[in-house]
mmCIF file as Biopython writes it, N, C-alpha, C and O atoms, coordinates in Angstrom:
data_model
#
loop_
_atom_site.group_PDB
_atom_site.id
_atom_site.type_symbol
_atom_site.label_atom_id
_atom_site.label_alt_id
_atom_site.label_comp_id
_atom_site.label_asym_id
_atom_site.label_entity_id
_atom_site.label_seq_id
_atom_site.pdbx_PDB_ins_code
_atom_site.Cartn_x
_atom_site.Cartn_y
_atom_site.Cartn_z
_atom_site.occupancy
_atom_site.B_iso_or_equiv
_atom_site.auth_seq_id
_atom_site.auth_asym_id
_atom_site.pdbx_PDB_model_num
ATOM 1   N N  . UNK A ? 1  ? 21.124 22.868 31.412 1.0 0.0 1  A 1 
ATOM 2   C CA . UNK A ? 1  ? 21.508 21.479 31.264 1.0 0.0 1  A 1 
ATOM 3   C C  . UNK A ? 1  ? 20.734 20.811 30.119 1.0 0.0 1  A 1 
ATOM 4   O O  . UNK A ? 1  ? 21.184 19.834 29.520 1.0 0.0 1  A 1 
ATOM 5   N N  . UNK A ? 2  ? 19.597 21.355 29.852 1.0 0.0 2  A 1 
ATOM 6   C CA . UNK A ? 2  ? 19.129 20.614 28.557 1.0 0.0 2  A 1 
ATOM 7   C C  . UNK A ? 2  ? 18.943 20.844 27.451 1.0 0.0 2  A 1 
ATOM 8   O O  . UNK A ? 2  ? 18.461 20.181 26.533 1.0 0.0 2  A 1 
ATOM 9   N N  . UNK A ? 3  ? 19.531 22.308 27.558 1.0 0.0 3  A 1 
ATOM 10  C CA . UNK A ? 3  ? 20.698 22.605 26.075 1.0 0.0 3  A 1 
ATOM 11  C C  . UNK A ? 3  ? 21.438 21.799 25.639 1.0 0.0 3  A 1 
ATOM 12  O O  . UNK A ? 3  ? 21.620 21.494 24.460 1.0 0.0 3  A 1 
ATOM 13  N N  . UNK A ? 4  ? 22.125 21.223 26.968 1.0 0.0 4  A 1 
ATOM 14  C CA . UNK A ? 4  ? 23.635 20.517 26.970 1.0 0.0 4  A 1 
ATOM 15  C C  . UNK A ? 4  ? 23.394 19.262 26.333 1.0 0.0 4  A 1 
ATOM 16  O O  . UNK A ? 4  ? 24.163 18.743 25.524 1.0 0.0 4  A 1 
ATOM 17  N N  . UNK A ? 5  ? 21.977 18.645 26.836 1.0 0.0 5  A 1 
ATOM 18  C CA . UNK A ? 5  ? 22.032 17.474 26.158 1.0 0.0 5  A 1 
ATOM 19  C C  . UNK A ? 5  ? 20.961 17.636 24.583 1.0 0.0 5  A 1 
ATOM 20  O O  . UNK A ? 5  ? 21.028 16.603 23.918 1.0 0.0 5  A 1 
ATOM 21  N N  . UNK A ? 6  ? 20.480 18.213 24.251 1.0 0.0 6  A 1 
ATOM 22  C CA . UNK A ? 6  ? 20.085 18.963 23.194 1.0 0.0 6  A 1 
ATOM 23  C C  . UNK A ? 6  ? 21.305 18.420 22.007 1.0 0.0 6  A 1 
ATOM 24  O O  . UNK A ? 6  ? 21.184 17.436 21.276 1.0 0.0 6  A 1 
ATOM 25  N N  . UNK A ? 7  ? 22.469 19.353 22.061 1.0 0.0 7  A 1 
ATOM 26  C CA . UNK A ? 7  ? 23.474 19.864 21.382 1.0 0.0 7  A 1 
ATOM 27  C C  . UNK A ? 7  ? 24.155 18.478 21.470 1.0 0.0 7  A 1 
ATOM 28  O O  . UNK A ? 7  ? 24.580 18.009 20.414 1.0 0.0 7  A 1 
ATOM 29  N N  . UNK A ? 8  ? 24.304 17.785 22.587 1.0 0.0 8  A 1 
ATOM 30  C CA . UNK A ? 8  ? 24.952 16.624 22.892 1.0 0.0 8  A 1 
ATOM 31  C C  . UNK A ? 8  ? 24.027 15.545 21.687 1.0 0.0 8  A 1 
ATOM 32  O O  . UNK A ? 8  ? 24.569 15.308 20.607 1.0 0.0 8  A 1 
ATOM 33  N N  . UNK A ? 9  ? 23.161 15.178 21.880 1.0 0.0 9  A 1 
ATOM 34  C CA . UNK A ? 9  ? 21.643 14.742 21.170 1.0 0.0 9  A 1 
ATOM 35  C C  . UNK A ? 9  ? 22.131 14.378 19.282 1.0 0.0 9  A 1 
ATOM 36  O O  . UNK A ? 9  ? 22.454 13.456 18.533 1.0 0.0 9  A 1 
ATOM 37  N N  . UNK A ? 10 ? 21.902 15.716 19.305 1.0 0.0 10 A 1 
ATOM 38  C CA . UNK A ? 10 ? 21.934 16.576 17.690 1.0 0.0 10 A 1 
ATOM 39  C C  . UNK A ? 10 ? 23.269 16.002 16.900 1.0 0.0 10 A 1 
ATOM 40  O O  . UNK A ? 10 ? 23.300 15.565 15.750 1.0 0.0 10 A 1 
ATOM 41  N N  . UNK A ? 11 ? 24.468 16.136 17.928 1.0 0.0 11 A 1 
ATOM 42  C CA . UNK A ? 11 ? 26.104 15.824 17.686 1.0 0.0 11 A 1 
ATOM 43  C C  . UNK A ? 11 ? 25.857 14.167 17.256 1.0 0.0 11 A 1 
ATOM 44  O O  . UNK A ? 11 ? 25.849 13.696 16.118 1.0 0.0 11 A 1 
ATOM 45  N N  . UNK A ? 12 ? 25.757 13.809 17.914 1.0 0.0 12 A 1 
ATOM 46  C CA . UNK A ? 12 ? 25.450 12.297 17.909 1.0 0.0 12 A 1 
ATOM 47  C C  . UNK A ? 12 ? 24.425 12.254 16.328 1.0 0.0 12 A 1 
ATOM 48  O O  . UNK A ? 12 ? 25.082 11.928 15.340 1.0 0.0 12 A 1 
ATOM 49  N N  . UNK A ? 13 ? 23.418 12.457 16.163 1.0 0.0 13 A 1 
ATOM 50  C CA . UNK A ? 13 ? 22.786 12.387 14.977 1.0 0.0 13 A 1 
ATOM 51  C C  . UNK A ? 13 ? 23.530 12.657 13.696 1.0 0.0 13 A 1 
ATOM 52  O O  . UNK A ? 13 ? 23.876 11.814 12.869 1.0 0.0 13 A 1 
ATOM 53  N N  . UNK A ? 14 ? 23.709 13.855 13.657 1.0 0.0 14 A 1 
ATOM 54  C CA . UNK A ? 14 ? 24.835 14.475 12.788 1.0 0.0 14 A 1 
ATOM 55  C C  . UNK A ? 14 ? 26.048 13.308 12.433 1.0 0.0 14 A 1 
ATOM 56  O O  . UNK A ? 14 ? 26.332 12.742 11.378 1.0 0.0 14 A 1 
ATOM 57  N N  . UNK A ? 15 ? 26.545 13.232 13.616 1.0 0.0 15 A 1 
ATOM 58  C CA . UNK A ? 15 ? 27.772 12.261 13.697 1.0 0.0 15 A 1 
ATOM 59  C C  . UNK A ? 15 ? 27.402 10.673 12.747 1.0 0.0 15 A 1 
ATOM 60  O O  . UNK A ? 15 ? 28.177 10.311 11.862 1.0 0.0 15 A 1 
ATOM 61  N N  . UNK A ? 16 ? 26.228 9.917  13.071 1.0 0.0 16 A 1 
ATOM 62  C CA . UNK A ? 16 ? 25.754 9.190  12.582 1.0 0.0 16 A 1 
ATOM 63  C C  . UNK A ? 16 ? 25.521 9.327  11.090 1.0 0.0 16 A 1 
ATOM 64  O O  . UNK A ? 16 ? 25.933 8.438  10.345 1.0 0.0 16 A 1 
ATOM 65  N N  . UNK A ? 17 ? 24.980 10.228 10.679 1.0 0.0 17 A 1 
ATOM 66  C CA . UNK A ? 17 ? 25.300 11.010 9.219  1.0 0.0 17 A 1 
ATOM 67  C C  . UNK A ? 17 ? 26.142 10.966 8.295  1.0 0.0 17 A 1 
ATOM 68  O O  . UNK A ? 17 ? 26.146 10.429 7.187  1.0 0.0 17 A 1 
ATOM 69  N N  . UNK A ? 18 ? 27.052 11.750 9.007  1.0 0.0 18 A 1 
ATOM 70  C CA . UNK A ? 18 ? 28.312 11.552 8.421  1.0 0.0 18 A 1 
ATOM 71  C C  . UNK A ? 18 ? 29.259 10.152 8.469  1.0 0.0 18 A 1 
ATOM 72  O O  . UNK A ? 18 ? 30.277 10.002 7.794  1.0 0.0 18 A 1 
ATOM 73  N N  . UNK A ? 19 ? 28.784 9.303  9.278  1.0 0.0 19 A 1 
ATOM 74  C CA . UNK A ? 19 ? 29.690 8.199  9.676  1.0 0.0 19 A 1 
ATOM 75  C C  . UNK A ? 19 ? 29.548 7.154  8.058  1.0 0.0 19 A 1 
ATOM 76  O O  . UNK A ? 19 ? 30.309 6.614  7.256  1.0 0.0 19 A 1 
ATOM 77  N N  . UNK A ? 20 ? 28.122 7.327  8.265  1.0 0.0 20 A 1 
ATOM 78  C CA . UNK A ? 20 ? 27.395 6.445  6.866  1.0 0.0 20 A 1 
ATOM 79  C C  . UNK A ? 20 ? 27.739 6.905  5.401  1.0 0.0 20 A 1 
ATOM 80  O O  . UNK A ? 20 ? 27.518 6.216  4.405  1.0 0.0 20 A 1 
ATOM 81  N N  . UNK A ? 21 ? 28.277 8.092  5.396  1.0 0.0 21 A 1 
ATOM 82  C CA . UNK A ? 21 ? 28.682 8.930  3.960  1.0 0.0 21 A 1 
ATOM 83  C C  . UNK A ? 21 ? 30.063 9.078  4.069  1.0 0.0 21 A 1 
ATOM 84  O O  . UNK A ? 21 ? 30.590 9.895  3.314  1.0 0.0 21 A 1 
ATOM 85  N N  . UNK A ? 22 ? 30.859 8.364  4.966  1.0 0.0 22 A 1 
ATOM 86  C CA . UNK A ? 22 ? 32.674 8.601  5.057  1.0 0.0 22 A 1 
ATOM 87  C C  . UNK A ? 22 ? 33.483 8.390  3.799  1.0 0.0 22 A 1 
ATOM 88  O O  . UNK A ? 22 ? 34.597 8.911  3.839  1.0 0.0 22 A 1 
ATOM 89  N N  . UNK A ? 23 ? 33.127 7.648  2.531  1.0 0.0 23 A 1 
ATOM 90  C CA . UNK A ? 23 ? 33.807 7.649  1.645  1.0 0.0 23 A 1 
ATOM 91  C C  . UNK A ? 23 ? 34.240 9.050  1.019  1.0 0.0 23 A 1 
ATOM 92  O O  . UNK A ? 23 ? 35.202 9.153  0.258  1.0 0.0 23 A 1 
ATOM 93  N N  . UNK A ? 24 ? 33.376 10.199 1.440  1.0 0.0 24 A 1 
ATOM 94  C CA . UNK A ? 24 ? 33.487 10.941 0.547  1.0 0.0 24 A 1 
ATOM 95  C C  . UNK A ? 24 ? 33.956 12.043 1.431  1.0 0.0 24 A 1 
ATOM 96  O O  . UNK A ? 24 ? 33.984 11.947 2.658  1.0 0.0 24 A 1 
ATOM 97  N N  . UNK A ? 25 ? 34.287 12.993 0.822  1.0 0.0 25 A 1 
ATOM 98  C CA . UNK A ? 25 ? 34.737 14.486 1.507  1.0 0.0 25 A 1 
ATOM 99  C C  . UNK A ? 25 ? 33.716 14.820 2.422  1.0 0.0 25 A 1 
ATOM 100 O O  . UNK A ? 25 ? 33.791 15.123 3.613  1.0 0.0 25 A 1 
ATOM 101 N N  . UNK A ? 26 ? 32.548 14.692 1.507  1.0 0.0 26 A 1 
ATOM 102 C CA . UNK A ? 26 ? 31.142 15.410 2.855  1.0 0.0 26 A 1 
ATOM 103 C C  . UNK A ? 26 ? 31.086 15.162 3.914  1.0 0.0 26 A 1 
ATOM 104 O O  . UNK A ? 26 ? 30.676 15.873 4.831  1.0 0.0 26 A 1 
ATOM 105 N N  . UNK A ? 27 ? 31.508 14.073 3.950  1.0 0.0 27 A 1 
ATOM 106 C CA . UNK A ? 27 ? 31.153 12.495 5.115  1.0 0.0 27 A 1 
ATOM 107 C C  . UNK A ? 27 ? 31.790 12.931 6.175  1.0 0.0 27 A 1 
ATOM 108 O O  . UNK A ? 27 ? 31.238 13.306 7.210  1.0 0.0 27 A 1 
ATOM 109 N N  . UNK A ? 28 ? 33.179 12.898 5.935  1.0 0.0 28 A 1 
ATOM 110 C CA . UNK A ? 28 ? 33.826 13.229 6.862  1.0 0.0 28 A 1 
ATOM 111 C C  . UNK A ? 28 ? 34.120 14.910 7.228  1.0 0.0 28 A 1 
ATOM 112 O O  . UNK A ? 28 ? 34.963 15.213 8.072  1.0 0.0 28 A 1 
ATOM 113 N N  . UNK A ? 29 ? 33.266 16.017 6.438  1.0 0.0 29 A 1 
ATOM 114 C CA . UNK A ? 29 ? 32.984 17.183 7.304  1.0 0.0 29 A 1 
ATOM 115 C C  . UNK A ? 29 ? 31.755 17.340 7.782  1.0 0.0 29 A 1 
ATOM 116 O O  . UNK A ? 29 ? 31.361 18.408 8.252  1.0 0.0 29 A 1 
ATOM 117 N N  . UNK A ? 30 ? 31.040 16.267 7.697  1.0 0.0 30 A 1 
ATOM 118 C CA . UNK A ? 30 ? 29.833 16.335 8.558  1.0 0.0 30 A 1 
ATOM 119 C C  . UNK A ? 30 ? 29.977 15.554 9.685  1.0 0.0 30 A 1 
ATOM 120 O O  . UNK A ? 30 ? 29.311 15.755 10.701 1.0 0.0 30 A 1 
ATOM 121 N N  . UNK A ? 31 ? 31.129 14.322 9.539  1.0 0.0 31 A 1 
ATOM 122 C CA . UNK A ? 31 ? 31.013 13.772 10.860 1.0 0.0 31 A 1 
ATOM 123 C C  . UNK A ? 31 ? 32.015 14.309 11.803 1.0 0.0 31 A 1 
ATOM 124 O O  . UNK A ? 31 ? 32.069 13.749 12.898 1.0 0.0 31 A 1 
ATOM 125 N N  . UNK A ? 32 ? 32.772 15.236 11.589 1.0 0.0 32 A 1 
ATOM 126 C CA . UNK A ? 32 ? 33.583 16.102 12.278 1.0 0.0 32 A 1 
ATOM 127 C C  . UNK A ? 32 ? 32.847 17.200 13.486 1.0 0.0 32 A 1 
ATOM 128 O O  . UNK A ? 32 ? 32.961 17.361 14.701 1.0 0.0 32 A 1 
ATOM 129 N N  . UNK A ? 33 ? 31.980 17.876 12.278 1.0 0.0 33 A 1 
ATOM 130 C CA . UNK A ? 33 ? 31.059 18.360 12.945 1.0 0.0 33 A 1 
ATOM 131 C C  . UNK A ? 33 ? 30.253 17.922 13.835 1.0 0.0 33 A 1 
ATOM 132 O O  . UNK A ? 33 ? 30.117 18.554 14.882 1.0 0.0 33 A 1 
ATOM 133 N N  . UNK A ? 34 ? 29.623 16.867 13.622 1.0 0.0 34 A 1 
ATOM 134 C CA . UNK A ? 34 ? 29.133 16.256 14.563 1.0 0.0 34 A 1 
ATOM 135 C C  . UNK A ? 34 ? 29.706 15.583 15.748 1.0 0.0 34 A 1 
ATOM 136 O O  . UNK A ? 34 ? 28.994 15.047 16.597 1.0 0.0 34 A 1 
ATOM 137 N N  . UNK A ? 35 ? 30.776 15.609 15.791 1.0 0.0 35 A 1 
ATOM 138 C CA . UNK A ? 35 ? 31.480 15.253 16.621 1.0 0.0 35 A 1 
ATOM 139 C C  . UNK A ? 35 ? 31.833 16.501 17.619 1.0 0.0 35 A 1 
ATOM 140 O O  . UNK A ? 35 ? 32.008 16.476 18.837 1.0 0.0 35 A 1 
ATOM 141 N N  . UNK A ? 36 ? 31.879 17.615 16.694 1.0 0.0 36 A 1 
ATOM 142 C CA . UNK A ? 36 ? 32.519 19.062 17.463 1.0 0.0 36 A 1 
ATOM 143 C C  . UNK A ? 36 ? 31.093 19.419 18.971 1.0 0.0 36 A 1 
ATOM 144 O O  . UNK A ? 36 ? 30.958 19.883 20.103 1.0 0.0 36 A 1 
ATOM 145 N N  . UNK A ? 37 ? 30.449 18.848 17.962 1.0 0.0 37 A 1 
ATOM 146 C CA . UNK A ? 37 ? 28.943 19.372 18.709 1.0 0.0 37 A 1 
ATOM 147 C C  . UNK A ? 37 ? 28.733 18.188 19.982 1.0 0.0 37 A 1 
ATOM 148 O O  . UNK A ? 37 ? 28.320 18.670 21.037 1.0 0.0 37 A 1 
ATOM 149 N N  . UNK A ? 38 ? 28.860 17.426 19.975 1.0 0.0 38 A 1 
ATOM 150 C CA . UNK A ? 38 ? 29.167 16.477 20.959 1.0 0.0 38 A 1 
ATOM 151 C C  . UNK A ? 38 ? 30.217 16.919 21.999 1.0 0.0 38 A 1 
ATOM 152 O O  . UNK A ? 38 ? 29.866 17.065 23.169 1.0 0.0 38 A 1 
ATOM 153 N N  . UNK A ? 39 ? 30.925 17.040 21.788 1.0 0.0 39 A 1 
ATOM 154 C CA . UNK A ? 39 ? 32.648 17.312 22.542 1.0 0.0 39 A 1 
ATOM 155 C C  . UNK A ? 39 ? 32.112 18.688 23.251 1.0 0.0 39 A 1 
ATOM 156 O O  . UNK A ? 39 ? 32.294 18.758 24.467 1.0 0.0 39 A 1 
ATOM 157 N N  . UNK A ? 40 ? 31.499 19.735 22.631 1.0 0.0 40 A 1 
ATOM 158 C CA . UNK A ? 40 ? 30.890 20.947 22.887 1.0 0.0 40 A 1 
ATOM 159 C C  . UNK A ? 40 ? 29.314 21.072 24.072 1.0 0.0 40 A 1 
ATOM 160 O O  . UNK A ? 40 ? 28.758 21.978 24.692 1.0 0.0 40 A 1 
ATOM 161 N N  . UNK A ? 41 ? 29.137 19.813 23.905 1.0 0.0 41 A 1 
ATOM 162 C CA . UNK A ? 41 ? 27.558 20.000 24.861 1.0 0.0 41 A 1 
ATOM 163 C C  . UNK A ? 41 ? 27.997 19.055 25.695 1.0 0.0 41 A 1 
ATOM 164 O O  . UNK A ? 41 ? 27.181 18.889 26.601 1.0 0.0 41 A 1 
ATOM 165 N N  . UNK A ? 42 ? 29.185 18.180 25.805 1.0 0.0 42 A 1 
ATOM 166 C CA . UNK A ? 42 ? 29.797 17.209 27.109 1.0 0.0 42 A 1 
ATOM 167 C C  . UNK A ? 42 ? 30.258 18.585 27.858 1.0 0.0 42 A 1 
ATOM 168 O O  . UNK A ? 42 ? 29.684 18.967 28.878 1.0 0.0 42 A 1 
ATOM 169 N N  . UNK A ? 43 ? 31.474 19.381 27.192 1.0 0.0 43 A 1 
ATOM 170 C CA . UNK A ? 43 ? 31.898 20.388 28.242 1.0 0.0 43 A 1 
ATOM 171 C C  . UNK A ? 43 ? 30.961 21.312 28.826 1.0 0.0 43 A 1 
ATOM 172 O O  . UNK A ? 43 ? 31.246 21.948 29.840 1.0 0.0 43 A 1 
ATOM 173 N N  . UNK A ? 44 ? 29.795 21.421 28.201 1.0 0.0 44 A 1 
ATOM 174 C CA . UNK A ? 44 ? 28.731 22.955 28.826 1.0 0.0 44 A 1 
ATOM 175 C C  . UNK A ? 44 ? 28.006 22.168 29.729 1.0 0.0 44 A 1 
ATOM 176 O O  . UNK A ? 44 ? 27.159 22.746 30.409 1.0 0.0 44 A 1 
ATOM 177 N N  . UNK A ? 45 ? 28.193 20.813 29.888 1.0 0.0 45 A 1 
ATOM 178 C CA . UNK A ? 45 ? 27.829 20.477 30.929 1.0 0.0 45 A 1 
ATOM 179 C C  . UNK A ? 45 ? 28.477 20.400 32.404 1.0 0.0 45 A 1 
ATOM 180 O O  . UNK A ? 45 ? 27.872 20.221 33.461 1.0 0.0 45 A 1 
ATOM 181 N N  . UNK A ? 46 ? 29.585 20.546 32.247 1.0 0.0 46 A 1 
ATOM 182 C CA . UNK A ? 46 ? 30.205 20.924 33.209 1.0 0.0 46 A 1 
ATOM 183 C C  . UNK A ? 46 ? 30.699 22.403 33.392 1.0 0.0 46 A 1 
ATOM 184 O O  . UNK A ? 46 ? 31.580 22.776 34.166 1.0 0.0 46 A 1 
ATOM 185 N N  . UNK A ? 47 ? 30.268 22.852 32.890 1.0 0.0 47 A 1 
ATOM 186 C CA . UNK A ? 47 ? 30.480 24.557 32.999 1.0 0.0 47 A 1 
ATOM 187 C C  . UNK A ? 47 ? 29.280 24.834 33.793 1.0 0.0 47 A 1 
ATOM 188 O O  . UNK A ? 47 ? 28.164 24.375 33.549 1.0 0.0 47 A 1 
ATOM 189 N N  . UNK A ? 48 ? 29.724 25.971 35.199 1.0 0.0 48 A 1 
ATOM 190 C CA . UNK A ? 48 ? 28.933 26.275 35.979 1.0 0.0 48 A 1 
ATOM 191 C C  . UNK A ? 48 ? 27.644 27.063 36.167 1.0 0.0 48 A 1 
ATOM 192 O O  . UNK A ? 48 ? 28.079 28.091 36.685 1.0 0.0 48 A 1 
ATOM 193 N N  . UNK A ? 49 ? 26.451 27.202 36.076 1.0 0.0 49 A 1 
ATOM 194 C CA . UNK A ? 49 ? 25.218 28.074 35.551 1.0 0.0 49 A 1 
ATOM 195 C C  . UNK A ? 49 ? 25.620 29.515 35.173 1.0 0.0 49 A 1 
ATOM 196 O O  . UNK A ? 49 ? 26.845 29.546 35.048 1.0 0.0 49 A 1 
ATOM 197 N N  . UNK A ? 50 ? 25.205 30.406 35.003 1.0 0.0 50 A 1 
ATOM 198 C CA . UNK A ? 50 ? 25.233 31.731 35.263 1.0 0.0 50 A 1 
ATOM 199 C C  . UNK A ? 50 ? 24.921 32.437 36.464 1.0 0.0 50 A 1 
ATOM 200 O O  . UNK A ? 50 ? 25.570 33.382 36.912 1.0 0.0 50 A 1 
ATOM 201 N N  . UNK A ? 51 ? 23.575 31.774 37.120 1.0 0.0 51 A 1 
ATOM 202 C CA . UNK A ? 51 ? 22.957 32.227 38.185 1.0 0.0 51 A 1 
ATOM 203 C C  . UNK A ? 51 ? 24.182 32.022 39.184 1.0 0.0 51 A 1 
ATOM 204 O O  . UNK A ? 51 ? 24.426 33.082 39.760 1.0 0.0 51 A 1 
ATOM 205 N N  . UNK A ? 52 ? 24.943 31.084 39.527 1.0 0.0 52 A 1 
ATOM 206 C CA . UNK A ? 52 ? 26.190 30.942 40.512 1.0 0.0 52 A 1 
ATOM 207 C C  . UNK A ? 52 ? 27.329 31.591 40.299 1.0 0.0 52 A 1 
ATOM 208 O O  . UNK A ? 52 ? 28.203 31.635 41.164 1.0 0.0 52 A 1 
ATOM 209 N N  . UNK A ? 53 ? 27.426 32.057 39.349 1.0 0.0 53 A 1 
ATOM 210 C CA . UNK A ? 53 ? 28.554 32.944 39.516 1.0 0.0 53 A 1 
ATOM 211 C C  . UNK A ? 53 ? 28.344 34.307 39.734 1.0 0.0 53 A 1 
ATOM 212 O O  . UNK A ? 53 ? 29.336 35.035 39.721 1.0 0.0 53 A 1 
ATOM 213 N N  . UNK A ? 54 ? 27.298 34.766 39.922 1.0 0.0 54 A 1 
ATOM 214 C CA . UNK A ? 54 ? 27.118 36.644 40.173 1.0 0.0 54 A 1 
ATOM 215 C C  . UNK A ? 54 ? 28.324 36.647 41.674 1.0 0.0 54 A 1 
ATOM 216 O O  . UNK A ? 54 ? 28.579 37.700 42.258 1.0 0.0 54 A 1 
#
C-alpha cells in the first residue's frame, strides 16, 4: 500500500510539471504521464496483496 501511494505521490508531482509547461509538446507528455502514474497507483490500491491470494 505504500508503493501505491508512493507512485500515486510522484503522478501528482509529475502531473504538476507538466501542467505548468502545457504550451508545448513536452508539457503535455509529461503531464500525461503523470497522470498515467496516478490512475496506476489509485488501481494497485485496490488490487488484492499477494500474501491473500496463495
Amino acid at each position: 500500500m505504500t508503493v501505491s501511494w508512493i507512485v500515486t505521490g510522484l503522478g501528482v508531482i509529475v502531473s504538476l510539471l507538466g501542467y505548468y509547461l502545457t504550451p508545448s509538446a513536452w508539457g503535455y507528455g509529461i503531464l500525461g504521464f503523470g497522470l498515467a502514474h496516478v490512475l496506476l497507483g489509485i488501481l494497485d490500491m485496490f488490487r488484492a496483496p499477494s500474501r491473500s491470494r496463495q
